[in-house]
C-alpha positions as CSV (number, residue, x, y, z in Angstrom):
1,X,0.0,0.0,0.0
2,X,1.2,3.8,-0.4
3,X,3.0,5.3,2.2
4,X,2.8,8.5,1.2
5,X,0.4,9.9,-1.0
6,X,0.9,13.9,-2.0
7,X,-1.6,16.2,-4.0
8,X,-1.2,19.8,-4.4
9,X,-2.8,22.0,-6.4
10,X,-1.9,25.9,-7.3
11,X,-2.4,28.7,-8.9
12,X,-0.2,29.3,-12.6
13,X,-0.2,32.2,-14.1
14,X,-2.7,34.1,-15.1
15,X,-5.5,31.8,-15.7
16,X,-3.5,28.7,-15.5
17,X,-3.2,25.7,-12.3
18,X,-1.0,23.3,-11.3
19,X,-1.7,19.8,-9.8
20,X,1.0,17.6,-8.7
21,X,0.2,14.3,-7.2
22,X,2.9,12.2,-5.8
23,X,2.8,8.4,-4.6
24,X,6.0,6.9,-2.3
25,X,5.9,2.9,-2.4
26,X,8.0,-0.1,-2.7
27,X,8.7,-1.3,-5.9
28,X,7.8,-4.7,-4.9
29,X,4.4,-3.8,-4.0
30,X,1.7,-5.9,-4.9
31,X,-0.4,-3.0,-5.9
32,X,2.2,-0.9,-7.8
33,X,1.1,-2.0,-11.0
34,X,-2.6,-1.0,-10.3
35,X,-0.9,2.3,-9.6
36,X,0.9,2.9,-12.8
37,X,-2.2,1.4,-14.4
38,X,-4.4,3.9,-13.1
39,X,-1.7,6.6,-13.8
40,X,-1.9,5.8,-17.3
41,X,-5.9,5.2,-17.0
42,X,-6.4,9.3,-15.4
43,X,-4.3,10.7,-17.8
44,X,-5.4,9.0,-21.1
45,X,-8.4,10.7,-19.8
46,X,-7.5,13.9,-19.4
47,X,-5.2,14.0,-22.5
48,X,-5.5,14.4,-26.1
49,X,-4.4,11.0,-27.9
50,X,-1.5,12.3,-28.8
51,X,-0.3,14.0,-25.5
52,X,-1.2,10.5,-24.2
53,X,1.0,8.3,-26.8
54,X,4.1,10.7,-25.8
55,X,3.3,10.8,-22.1
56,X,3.0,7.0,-21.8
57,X,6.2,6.5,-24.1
58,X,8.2,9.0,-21.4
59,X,6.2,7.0,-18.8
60,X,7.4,3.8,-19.4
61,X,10.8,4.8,-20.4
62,X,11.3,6.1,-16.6
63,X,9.4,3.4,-15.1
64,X,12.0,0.8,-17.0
65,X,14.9,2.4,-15.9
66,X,13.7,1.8,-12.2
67,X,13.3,-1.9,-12.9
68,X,16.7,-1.8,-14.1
69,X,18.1,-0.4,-10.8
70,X,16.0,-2.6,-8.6
């Protein structure tokens, strides 16, 4: 399960916001992939198509190079 789970949202300029969520948890966790799942799930949501294809290609690039150095 999570240890730590952040959100935080604020103002951008002008009309613009921010939201940053953040999730701390071990890599072994039997629920991490539902995370990163539902990572992808939220933001192929929120996203155009194609912010979504280049999103989930820099996704899993970053999420491979942590397998790598477990």
């Amino acid at each position: 399960m999570p240890s730590k789970i952040i959100v935080k949202t604020t103002p951008g300029e002008g009309s613009r916001v921010k939201l940053a969520m953040s999730f701390e948890f071990d890599s072994d966790d039997p629920q991490a992939e539902r995370i990163y799942r539902g990572f992808g799930l939220m933001l192929k949501e929120a996203l155009t198509p194609d912010e979504a294809h280049v999103f989930m290609d820099r996704f899993e690039a970053a999420r491979a190079r942590l397998v790598k150095r477990a």
